[in-house]
RODO-2510 file (C-alpha; in nm, 4 decimals, decimal comma):
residues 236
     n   res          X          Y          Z
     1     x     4,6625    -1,9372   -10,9570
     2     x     4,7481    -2,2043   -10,7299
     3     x     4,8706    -1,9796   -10,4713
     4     x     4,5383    -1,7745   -10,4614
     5     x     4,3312    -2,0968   -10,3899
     6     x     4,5837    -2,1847   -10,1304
     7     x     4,5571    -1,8586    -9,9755
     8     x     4,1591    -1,8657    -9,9842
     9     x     4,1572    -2,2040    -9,8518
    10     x     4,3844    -2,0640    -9,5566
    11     x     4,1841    -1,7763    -9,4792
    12     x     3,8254    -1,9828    -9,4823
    13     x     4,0049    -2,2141    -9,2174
    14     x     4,1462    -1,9530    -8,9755
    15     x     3,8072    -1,8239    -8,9578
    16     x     3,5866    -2,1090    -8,8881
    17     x     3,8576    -2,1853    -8,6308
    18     x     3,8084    -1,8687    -8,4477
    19     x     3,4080    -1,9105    -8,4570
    20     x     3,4396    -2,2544    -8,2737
    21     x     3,6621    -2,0503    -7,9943
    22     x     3,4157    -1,7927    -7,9703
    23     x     3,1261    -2,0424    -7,9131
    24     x     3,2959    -2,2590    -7,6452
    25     x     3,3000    -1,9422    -7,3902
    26     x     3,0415    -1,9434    -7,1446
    27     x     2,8490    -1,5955    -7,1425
    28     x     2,9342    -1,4241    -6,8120
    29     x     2,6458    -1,1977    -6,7744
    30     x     2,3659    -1,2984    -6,5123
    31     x     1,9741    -1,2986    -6,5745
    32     x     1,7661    -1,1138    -6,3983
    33     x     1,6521    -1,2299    -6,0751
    34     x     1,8883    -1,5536    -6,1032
    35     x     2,2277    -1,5936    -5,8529
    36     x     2,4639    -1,8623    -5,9417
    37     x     2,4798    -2,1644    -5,7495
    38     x     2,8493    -2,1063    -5,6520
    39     x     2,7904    -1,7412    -5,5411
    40     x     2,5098    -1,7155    -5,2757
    41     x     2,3318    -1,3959    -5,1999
    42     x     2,4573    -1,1796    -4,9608
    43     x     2,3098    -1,1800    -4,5610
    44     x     2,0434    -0,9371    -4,5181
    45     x     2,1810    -0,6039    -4,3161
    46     x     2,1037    -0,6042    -3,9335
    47     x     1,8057    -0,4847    -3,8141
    48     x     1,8288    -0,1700    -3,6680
    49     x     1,6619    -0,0399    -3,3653
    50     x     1,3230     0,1628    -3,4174
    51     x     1,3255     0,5159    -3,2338
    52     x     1,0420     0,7548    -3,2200
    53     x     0,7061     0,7321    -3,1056
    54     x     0,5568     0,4244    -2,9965
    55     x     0,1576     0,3847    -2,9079
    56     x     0,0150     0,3288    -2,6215
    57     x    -0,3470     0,2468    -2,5198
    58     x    -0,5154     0,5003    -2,3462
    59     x    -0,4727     0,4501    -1,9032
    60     x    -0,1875     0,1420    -1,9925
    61     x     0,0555     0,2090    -1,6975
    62     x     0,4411     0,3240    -1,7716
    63     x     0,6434     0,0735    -1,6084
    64     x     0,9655     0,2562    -1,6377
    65     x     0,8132     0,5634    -1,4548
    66     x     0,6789     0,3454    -1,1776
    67     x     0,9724     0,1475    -1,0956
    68     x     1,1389     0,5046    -1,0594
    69     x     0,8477     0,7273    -0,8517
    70     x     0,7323     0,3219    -0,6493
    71     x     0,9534     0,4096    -0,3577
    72     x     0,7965     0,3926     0,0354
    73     x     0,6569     0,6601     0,2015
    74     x     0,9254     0,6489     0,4576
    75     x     1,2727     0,4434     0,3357
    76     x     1,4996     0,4627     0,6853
    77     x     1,5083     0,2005     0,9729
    78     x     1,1885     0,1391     1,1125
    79     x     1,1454     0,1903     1,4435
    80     x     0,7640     0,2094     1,5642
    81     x     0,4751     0,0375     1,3940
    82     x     0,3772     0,2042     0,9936
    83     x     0,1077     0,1806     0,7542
    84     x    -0,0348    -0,1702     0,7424
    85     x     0,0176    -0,2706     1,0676
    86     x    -0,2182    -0,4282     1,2760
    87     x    -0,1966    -0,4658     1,6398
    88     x    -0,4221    -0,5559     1,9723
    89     x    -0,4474    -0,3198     2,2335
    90     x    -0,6373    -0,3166     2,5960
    91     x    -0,6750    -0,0125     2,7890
    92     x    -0,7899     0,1321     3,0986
    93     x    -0,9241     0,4862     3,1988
    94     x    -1,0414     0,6787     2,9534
    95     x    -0,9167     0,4317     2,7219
    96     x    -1,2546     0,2259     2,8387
    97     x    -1,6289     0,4123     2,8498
    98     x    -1,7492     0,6740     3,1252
    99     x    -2,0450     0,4863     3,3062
   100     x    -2,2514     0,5927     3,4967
   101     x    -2,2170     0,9544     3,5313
   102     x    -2,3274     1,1329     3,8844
   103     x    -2,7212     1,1983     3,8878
   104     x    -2,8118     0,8198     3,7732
   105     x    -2,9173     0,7639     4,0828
   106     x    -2,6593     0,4763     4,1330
   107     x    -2,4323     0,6772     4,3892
   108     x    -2,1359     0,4975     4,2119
   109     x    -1,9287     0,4660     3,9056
   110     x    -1,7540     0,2249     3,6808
   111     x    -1,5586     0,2459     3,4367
   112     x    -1,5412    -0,0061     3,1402
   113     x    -1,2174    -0,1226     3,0822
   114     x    -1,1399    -0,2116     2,7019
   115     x    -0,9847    -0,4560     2,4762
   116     x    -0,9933    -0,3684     2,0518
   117     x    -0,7831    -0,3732     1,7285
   118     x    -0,5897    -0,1218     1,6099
   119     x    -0,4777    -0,0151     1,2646
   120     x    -0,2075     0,1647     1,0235
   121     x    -0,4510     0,2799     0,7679
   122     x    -0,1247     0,5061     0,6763
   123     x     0,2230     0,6218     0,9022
   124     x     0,0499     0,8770     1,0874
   125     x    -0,3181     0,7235     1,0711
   126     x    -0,4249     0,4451     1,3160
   127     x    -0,8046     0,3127     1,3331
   128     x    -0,9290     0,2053     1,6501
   129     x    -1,2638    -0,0354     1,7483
   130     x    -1,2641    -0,1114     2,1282
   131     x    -1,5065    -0,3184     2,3129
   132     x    -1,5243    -0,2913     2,6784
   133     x    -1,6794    -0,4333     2,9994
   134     x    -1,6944    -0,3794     3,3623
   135     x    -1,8560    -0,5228     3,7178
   136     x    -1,8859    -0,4079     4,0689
   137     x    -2,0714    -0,4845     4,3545
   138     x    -2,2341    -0,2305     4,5440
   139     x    -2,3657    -0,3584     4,8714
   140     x    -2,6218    -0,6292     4,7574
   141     x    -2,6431    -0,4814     4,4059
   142     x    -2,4444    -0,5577     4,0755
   143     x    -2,3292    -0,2902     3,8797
   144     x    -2,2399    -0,3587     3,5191
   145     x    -2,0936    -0,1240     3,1904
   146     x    -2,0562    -0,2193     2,8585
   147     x    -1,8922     0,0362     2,6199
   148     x    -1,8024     0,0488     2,2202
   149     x    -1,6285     0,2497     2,0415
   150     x    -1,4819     0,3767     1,6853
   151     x    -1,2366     0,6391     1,6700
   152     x    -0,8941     0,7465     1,5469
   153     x    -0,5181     0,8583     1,6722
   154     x    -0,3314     1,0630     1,4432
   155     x     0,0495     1,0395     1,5049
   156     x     0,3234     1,3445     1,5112
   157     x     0,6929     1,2537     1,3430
   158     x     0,7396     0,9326     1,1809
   159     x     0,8111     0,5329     1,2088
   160     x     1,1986     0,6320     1,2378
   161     x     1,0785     0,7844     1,6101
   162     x     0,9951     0,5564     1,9159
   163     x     0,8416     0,8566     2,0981
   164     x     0,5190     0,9697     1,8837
   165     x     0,2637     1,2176     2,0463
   166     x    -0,0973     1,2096     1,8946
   167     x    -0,3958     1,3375     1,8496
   168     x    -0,7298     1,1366     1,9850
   169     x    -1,0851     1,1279     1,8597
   170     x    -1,3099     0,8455     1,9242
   171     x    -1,7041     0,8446     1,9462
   172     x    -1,8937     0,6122     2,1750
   173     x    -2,2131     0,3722     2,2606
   174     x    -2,2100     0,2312     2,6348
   175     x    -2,4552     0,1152     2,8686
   176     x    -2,4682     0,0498     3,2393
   177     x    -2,6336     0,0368     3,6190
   178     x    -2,8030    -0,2837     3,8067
   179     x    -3,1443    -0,3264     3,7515
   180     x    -3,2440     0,0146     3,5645
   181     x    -2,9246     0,0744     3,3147
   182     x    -2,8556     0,4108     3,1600
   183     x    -2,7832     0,3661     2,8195
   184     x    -2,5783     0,6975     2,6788
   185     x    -2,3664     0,8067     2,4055
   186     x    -1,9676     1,0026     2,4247
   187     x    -1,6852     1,1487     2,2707
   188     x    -1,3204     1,1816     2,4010
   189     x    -1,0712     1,3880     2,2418
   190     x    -0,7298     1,4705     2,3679
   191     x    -0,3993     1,4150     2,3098
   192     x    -0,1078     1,1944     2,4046
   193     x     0,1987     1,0016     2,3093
   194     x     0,2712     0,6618     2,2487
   195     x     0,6057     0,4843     2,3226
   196     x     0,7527     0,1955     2,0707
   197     x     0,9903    -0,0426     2,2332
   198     x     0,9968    -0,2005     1,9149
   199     x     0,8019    -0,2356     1,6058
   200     x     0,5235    -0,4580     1,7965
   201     x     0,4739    -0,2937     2,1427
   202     x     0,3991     0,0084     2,2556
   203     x     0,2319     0,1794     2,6059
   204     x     0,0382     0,4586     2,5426
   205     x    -0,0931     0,7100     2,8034
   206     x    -0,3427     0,9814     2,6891
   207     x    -0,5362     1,2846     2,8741
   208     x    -0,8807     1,3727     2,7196
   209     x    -1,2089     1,5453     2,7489
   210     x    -1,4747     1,2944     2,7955
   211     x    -1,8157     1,4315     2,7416
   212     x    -2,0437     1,1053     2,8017
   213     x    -2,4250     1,2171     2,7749
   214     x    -2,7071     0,8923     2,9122
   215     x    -3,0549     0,8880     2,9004
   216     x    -3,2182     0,7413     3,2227
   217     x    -3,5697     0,9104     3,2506
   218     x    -3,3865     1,2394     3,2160
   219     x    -3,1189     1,3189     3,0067
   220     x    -2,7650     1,3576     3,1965
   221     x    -2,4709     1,5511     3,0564
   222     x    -2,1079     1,4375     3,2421
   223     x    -1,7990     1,6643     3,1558
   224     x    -1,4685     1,5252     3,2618
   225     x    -1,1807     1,8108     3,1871
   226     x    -0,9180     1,5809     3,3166
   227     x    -1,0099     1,1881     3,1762
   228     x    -0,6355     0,9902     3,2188
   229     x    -0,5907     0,6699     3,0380
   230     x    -0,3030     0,4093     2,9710
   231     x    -0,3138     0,0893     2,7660
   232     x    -0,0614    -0,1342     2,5549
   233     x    -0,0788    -0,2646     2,1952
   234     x     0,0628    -0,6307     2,0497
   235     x     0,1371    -0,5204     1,6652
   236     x     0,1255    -0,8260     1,4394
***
């Protein structure tokens, strides 16, 4: 009998024993939502690059496209003035007004040398304005012409040439005589070539038709087949 109690008492023991182990365990399972202090949460993966279609507003400009297609009209060495230019010129000739065409009843002529701008409105486009003036005496009379005009040169080959031909249009106002002036209006068109010594001066000679037409008490009609001309330009 003694030896059954001894036993039970044995048994009881081992047991509580091995519930006081199991308590002093710390569970190892994680709530949800909760890291441990001692184990922080992995980084966050890189960010990888977006690819497909990306908005633009209507009209906004592509900047890659236009630093490809942005090059120069004309990319070698440049030789004779280009687009943007913008140079002073004089000239004499037909580069100035007809005045005084025969039947004004002057028995003379003058011719109205000018001075003007000229411009690269592109590489083979130059503007011209010229204002002009001129004086002679004629016995105990004073003959004076004053000319304007607007008109254009259009130029063969390119700023790499020094040698460029062209093409000449130019429409014109001028006035002149002593006491009883003729006051007319022209055209010249021809052709001709001007000569770059360097990007900011040239000579220029031209040949033209010059058609000046004045008004006087009759209406006079001058027709010049053969109208030389020379004149220089300072490009800025």
């Amino acid at each position: 009998m003694k030896q059954l109690v001894l036993t039970l008492v044995l048994v009881l023991a081992g047991a509580s024993f091995a519930q006081e182990i199991g308590t002093e365990i710390t569970p190892t399972t994680p709530s949800s939502g909760v890291q441990p202090a001692n184990n922080p949460p992995p980084p966050p993966p890189a960010e990888q690059p977006k690819s497909g279609y990306v908005y633009k507003p209507k009209g906004a400009k592509d900047e890659s496209s236009s630093s490809s297609s942005g090059a120069a009209a004309f990319s070698g060495t440049k030789v004779s003035a280009a687009s943007g230019d913008f140079g002073i010129r004089a000239g004499f000739g037909s580069s100035g007004s007809a005045a005084l065409p025969a039947g004004t009843g002057s028995g003379a002529t003058i011719a109205a040398p000018s001075v003007g701008i000229a411009f690269f409105a592109a590489d083979a486009f130059k503007l011209l304005i010229d204002l002009g003036f001129g004086m002679a005496l004629v016995g105990s009379n004073a003959l004076l012409a004053l000319s304007a005009s607007a008109g254009f040169d259009y130029l063969f080959r390119t700023p790499g040439d020094a040698l460029r031909p062209f093409f000449h249009f130019a429409g014109s106002f001028f006035m002149a005589g002593s006491s009883n002036f003729a006051i007319g209006f022209g055209a010249q068109l021809g052709f001709g070539a001007e000569y770059f010594f360097s990007p900011s001066f040239s000579v220029n000679g031209r040949l033209l038709l010059s058609v000046p037409m004045s008004v006087n008490g009759q209406f006079v009609l001058g027709i010049f087949t053969v109208a030389p001309g020379v004149g220089a330009t300072f490009y800025l």
